[in-house]
C-alpha positions in Angstrom: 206.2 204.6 -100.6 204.1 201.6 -100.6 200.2 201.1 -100.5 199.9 200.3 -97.6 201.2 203.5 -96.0 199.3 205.2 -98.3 195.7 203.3 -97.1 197.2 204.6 -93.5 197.3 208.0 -94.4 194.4 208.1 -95.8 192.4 206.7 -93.0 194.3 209.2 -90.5 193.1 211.9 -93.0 189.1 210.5 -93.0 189.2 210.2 -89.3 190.4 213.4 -88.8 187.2 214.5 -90.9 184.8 213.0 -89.0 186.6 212.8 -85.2 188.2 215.5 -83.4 189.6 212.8 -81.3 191.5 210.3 -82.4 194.2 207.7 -81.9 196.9 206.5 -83.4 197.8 203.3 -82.1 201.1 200.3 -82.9 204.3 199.5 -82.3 207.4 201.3 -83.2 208.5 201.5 -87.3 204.5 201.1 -88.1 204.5 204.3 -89.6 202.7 206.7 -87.2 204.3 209.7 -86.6 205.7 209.4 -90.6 201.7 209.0 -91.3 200.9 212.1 -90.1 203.7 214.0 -90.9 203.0 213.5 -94.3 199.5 213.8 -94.4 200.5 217.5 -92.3 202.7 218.4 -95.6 200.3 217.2 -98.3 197.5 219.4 -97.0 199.7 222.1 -96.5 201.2 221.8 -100.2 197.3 221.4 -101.5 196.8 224.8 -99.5 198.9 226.5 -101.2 198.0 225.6 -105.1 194.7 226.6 -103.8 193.1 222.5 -104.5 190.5 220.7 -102.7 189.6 224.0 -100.4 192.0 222.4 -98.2 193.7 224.3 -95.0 197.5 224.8 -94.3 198.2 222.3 -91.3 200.3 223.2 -87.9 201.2 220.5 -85.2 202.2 220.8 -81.6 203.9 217.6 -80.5 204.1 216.9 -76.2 205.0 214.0 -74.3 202.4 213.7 -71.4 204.1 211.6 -69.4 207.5 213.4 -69.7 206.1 216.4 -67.2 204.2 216.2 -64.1 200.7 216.1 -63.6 200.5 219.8 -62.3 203.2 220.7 -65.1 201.1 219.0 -67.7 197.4 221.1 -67.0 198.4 223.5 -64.2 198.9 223.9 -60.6 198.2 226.4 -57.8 201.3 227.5 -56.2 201.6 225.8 -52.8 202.9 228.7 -51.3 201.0 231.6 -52.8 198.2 229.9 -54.2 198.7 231.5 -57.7 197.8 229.7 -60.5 200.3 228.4 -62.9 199.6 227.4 -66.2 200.6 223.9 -67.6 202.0 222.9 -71.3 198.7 221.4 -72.3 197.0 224.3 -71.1 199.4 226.8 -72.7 199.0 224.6 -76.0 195.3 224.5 -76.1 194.6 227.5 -75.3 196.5 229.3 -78.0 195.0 226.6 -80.6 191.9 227.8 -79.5 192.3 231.6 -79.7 193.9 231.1 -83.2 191.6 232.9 -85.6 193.4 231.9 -88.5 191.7 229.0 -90.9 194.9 226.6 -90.4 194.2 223.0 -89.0 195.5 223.0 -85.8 196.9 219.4 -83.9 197.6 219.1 -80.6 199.7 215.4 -80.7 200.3 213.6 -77.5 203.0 211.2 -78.1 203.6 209.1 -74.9 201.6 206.4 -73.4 197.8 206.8 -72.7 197.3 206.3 -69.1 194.1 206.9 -66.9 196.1 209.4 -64.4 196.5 211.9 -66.9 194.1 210.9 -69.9 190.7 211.5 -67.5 190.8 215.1 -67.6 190.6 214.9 -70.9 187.4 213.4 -71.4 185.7 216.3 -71.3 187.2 217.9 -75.0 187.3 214.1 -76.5 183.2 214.1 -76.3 180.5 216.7 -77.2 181.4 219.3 -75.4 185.1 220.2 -77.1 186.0 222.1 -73.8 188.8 221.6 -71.9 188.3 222.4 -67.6 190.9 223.6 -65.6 191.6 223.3 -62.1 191.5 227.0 -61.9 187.9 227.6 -63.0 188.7 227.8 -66.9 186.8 226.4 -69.6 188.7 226.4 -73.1 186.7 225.5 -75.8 188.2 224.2 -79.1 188.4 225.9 -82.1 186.6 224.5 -85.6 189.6 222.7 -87.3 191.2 221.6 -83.8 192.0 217.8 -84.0 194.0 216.0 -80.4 195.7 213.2 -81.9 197.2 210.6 -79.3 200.0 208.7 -80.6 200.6 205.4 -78.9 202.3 201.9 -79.0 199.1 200.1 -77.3 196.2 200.7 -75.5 196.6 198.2 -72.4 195.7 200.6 -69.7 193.9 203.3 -71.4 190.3 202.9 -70.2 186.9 202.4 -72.1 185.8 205.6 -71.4 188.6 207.3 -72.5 188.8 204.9 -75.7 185.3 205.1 -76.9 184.9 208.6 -77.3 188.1 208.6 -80.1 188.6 207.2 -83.8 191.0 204.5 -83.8 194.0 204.4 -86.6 195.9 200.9 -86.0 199.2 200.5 -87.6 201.8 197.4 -88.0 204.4 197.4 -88.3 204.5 193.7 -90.0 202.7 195.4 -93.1 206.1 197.5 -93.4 208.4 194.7 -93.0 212.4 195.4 -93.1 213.1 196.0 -96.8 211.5 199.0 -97.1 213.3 200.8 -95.1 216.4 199.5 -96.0 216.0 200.4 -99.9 215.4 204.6 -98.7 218.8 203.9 -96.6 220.0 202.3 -99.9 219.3 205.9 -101.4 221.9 207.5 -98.4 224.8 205.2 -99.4 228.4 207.3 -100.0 228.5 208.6 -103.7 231.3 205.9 -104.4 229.2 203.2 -104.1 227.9 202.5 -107.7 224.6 200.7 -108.7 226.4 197.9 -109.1 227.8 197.8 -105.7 224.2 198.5 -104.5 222.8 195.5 -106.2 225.5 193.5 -104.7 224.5 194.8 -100.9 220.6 194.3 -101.0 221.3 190.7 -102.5 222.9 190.2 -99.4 220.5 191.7 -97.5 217.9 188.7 -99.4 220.1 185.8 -98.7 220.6 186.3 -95.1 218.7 188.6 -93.2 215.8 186.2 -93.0 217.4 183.2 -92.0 219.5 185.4 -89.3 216.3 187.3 -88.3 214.6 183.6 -87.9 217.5 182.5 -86.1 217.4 185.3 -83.1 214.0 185.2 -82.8 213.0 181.8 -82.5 215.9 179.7 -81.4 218.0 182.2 -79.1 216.7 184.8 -76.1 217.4 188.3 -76.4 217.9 189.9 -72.8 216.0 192.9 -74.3 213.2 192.1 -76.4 214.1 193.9 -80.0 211.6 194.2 -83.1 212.8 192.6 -86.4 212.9 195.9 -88.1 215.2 197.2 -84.9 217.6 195.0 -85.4 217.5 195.3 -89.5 217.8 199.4 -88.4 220.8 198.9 -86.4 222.6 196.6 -89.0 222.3 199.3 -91.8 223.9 202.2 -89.2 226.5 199.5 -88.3 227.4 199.1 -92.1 226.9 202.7 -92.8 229.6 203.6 -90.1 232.0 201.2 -91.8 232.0 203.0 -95.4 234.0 205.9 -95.0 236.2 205.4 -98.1 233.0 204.7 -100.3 232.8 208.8 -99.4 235.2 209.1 -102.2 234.7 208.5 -105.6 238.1 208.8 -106.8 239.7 206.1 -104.2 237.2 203.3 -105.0 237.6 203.6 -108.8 241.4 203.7 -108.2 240.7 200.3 -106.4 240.7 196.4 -107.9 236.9 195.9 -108.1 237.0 192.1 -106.7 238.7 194.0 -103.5 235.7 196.5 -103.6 233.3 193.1 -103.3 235.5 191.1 -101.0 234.9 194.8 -98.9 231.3 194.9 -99.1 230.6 191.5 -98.5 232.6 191.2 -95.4 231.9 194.9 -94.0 228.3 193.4 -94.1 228.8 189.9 -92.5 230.8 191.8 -89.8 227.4 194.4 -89.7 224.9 191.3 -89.3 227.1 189.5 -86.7 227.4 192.7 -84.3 223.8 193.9 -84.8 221.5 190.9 -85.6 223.5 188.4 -84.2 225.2 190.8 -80.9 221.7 191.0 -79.7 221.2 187.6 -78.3 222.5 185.9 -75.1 225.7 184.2 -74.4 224.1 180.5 -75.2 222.5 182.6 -78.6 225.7 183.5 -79.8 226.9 179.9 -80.2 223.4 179.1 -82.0 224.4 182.1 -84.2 227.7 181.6 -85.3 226.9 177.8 -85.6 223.9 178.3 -88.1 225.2 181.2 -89.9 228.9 179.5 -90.4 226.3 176.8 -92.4 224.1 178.9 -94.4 227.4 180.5 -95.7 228.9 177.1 -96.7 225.2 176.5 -98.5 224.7 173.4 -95.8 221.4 175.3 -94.6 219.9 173.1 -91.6 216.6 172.2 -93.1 214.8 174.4 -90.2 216.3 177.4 -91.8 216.0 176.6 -95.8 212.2 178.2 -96.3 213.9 181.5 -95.0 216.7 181.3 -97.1 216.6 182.3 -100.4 219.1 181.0 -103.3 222.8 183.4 -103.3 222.9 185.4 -106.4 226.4 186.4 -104.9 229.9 184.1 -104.1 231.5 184.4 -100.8 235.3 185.5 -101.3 236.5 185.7 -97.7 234.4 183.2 -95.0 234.9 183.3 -91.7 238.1 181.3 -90.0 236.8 178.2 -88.4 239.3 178.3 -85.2 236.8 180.3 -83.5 233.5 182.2 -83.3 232.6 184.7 -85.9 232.0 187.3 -82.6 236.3 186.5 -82.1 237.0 188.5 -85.8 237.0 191.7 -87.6 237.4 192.4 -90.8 241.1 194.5 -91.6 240.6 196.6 -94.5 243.8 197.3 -95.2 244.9 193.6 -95.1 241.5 192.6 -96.7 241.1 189.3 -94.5 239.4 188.6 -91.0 242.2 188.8 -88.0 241.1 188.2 -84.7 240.3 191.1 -82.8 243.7 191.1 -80.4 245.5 191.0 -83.2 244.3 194.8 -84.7 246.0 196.5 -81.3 249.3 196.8 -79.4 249.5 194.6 -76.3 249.3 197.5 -73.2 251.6 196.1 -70.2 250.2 197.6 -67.2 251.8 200.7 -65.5 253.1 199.5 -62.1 252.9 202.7 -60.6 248.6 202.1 -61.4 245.7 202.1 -58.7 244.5 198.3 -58.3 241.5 200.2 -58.7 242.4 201.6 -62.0 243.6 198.5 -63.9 241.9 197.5 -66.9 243.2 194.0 -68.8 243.2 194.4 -72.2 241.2 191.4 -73.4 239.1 190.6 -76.6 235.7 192.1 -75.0 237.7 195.3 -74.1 239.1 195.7 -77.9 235.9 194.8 -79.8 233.3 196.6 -77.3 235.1 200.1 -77.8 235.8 199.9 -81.3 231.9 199.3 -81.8 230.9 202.1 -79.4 233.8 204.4 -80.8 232.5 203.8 -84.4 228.8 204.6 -83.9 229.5 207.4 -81.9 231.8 209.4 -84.1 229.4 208.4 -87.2 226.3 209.9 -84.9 224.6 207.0 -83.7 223.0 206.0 -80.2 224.3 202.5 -78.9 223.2 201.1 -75.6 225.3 198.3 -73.7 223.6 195.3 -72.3 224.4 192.7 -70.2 225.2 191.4 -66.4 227.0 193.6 -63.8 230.4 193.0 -63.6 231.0 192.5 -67.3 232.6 196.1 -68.0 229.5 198.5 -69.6 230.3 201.1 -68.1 234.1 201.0 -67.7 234.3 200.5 -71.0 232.3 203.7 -72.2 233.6 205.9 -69.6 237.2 205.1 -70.5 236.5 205.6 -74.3 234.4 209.1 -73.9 237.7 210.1 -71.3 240.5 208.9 -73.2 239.4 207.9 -76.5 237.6 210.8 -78.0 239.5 214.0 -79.6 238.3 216.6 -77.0 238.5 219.3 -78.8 235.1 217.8 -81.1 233.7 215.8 -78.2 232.1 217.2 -75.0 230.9 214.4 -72.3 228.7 214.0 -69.3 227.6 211.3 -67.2 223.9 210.8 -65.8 223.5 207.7 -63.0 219.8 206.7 -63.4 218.4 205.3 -60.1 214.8 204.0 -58.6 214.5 207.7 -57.6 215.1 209.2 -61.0 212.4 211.6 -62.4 211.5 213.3 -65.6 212.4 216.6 -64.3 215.9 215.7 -62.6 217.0 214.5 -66.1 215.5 217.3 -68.2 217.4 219.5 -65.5 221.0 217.4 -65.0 221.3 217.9 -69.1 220.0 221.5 -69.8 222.5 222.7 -66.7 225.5 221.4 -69.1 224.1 223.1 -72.1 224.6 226.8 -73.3 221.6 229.0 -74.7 222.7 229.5 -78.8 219.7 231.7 -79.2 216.2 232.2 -78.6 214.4 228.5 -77.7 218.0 226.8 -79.1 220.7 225.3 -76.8 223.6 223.1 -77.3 226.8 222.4 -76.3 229.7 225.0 -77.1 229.7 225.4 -81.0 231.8 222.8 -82.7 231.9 220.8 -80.0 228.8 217.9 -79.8 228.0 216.5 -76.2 228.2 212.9 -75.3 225.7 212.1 -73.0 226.3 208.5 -70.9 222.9 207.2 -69.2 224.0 204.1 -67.0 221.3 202.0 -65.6 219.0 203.0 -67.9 216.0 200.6 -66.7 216.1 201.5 -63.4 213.9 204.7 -62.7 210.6 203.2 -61.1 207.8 202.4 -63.2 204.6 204.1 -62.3 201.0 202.4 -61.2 200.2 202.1 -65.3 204.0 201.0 -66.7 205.3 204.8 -68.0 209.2 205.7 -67.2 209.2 209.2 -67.2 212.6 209.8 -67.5 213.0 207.3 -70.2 210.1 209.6 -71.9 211.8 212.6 -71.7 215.0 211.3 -73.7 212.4 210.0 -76.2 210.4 213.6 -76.6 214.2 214.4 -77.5 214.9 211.6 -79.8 211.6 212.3 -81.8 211.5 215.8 -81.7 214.7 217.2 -81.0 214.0 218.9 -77.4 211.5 219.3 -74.8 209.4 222.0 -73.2 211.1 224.5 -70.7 208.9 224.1 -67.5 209.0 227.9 -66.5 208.8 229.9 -69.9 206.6 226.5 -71.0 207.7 227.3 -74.6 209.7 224.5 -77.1 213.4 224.1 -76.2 215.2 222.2 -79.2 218.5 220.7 -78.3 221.2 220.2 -80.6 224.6 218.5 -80.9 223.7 215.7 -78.4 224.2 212.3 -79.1 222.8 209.4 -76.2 225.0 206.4 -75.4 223.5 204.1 -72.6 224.1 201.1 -70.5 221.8 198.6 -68.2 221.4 195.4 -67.1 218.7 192.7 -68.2 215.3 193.3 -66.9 214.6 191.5 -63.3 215.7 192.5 -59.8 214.8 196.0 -59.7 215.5 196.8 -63.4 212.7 197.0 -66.1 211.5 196.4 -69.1 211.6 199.8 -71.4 209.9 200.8 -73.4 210.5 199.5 -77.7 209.4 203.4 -78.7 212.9 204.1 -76.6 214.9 201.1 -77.7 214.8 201.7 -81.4 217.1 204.4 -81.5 219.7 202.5 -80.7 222.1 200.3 -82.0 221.5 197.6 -79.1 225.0 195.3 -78.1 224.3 192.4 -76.0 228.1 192.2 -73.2 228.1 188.5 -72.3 229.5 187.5 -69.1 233.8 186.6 -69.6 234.6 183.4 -70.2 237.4 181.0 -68.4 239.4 181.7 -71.1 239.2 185.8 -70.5 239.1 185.4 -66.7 242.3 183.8 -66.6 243.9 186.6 -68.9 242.7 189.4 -66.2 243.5 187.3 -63.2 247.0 185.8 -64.8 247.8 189.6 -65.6 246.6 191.4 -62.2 248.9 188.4 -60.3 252.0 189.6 -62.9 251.0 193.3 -62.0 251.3 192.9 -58.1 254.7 190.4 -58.0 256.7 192.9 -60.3 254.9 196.0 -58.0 255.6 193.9 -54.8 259.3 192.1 -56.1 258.0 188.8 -55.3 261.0 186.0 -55.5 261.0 183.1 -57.9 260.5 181.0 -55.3 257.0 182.1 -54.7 256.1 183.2 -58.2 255.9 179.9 -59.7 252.3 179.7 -57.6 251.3 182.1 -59.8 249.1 179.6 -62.5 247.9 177.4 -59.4 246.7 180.8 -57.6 245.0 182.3 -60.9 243.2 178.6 -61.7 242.1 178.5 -57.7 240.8 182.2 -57.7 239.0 181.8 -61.1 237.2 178.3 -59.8 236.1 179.6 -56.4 235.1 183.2 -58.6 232.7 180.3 -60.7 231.5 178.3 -58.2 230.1 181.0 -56.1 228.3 182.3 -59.0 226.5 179.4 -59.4 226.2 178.3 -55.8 226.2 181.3 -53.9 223.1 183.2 -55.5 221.5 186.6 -54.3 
């Protein structure tokens, strides 16, 4: 652990002394919710050896803005005009009545908003006492703390923010490496120390330059923290080291191939996490800086970032094209392009035009990616332009390309429309009950669930997606409250895949708390030379299906070149 986490937790701990308010307050991988998890355990464990008079510590974690406003405090029923009890209510009131000498926080993890935060001004100042729509007063207990967890403070309002201690975290004073030396402690047992050395050298030579290179000289159509994109190349390169699971085969194996391996597994890793998050015009300033730093011709904007190898490349990159047109064969130990790993599929003439699918390069190296991380338990989201195959791509892979009897899927279409509860309801309704508060797909089975459109549920007056909050309660936390029995609900054997478009024209920007538990792929629109595959194909498919004569087949290349120039010229000139 370093220092500066543990100046954090000790300021969360001497707020929570003096405040019975407080907030938490930075952006994603700045240590919050780790901050006070720990501090939770270490006065739980000095409880127990009986030090410091210190009091075992419970916490009750709730996203406000993944329930209603009535679901969150209470509501009278319309109809009867009984009074139903909210979460916050349910929570609060139970702290409150616990005699026992415990700590008790209530953590709201979600964004701090004046619809919902206002009621609360009441227990954040001297009186401690939370009022109810239905007439009750609550008051809290001695050793109850609320803790509000948050990424900023841009619409919370003075009132609200004066009465609480602040905690601010950054996630700039973590940086990337720390979290890739505990991931360095998860490697596969047939990775030796050696071999270890030999990956976070790599990490020192080029993650800064690449990290420099995305961020300041190509656009990312989402905006990604440094750390995400650091997170997503270690799950990338974690996916890729199945036979380092066995001790036995890498020792049997010629340790200059075991190099050659890592070195490439990891250039492949950097190049579909750091580099696959950038736009189409990016991935040229990518490929073309990276293909330098690797030859040691660093461009002088790049050498203060760029640190001297302590390692020797074996296998580089071919030069005929980009390093986004190769993957690296095992088997072969070189880089082939990606066509070249898979059979050529001819189409099935008896196929709906509808149901076609060209297999081009995006096709191949999109569901290998996505196939990877899923079956190695990893969110990945899609982005990038309609029309460039997200979703056809991940629906054909969770149909057709996953062994059913492991894999369960499901499908949830997000729209404008699209509300906390609708989601929390479309995903328990495909889930059995395991026992009491557990649910989960059937056992052995884990369920794939596909969110397309992701950014589209409507944001609300202050900037919350609720929707998008209630998948995040999940991510943190593992489930999320049951709105009837308003008791926890963990979910298990569900993994998230997701797709959307780039923020603009009715899509939004979400949320970096959301984003960072996935591995993010930027889909770039096809180029010419893919266009004219699908097009040369699709003509081929419908004169062998319709037995058009020689005669009129040799219009075939004049008709595809046409089709694909009047397809380009009305994407330029024809806009929305």
């Amino acid at each position: 652990p370093l220092d500066t986490f543990f100046t954090k937790v000790i300021q969360l701990y001497e707020m929570i002394i003096v405040r019975h308010g407080l907030m938490i307050v930075g952006e994603s991988f700045g240590m919050k919710t780790a901050a006070y998890k720990v501090l939770a355990t270490a006065l739980t464990d000095l409880n127990s050896k009986g030090l410091l008079g210190e009091q075992k510590t419970k916490y009750y974690v709730l996203n406000p803005k993944s329930v209603t406003m009535g679901q969150l405090y209470g509501q009278d029923d319309p109809v009867s005009k009984e009074w139903t009890d909210g979460v916050l209510a349910v929570l609060f009131r139970n702290a409150a009545r616990d005699t026992s000498p415990d700590r008790k926080w209530l953590m709201f993890d979600g964004p701090v908003d004046a619809i919902w935060i206002e009621n609360m001004n009441t227990v954040l100042d001297d009186n401690k006492k939370l009022c109810l729509n239905s007439g009750e007063i609550i008051a809290m207990a001695g050793l109850m703390n609320m803790i509000f967890e948050v990424a900023d403070l841009a619409v919370a309002s003075p009132a609200t923010v004066s009465r609480c201690g602040m905690v601010y975290v950054q996630p700039s004073l973590l940086g990337w490496r720390p979290p890739v030396e505990s991931w360095m402690n998860t490697l596969p047992p047939g990775l030796t120390e050696s071999h270890k050395e030999h990956i976070i050298s790599l990490f020192d030579w080029l993650v800064p330059p690449a990290l420099r290179i995305v961020t300041k000289m190509c656009k990312m159509p989402v905006a990604l923290q440094e750390i995400n994109l650091i997170m997503s190349l270690t799950r990338l390169l974690e996916s890729l080291l199945d036979e380092f699971q066995d001790p036995e085969l890498i020792q049997g194996m010629n340790e200059n191939l075991v190099f050659c391996w890592l070195q490439c597994l990891f250039l492949f890793s950097l190049v579909w996490s750091v580099g696959s998050s950038v736009n189409e015009e990016g991935r040229k300033i990518f490929d073309k800086n990276l293909r330098k730093i690797l030859l040691n011709d660093t461009p002088n904007n790049l050498k203060p970032f760029v640190k001297a190898p302590s390692v020797k490349l074996v296998q580089l990159f071919p030069d005929s094209k980009s390093v986004f047109d190769f993957t690296f064969e095992k088997k072969k130990g070189k880089w082939l392009p990606w066509l070249d790993t898979v059979e050529k599929q001819a189409l099935d003439p008896e196929a709906e035009f509808t149901d076609i699918i060209v297999q081009t390069v995006d096709t191949v190296r999109y569901t290998y990616l996505v196939d990877i991380l899923l079956r190695h338990g990893h969110h990945c989201m899609l982005v990038g332009p309609t029309g460039t195959g997200k979703s056809v791509y991940i629906k054909k892979h969770l149909q057709y390309g996953m062994d059913a009897t492991k894999y369960s899927s499901m499908l949830c279409n997000f729209s404008a429309q699209t509300s906390a509860n609708m989601t929390q309801d479309i995903i328990d309704g495909k889930l059995d009950k395991r026992r009491k508060g557990i649910f989960g797909p059937p056992i052995g089975k884990k369920m794939m669930i596909f969110v397309d459109d992701v950014n589209m549920p409507q944001v609300e007056v202050y900037g919350a997606q609720p929707p998008i909050e209630i998948l995040r309660q999940w991510m943190d936390h593992s489930g999320w409250y049951d709105r009837k029995e308003l008791t926890f609900r963990t979910l298990l054997d569900i993994q998230f895949i997701a797709a959307m478009g780039p923020p603009g024209g009715g899509r939004n920007a979400i949320t970096n708390r959301f984003t960072r538990h996935f591995s993010v792929m930027n889909v770039a629109a096809f180029d010419t030379e893919t266009l004219s595959l699908i097009f040369s194909n699709i003509v081929d498919w419908w004169m062998s299906k319709c037995s058009i004569s020689d005669s009129l087949a040799r219009f075939k290349n004049p008709l595809v070149q046409s089709s694909i120039h009047i397809y380009q010229t009305a994407q330029k000139e024809l806009l929305p």
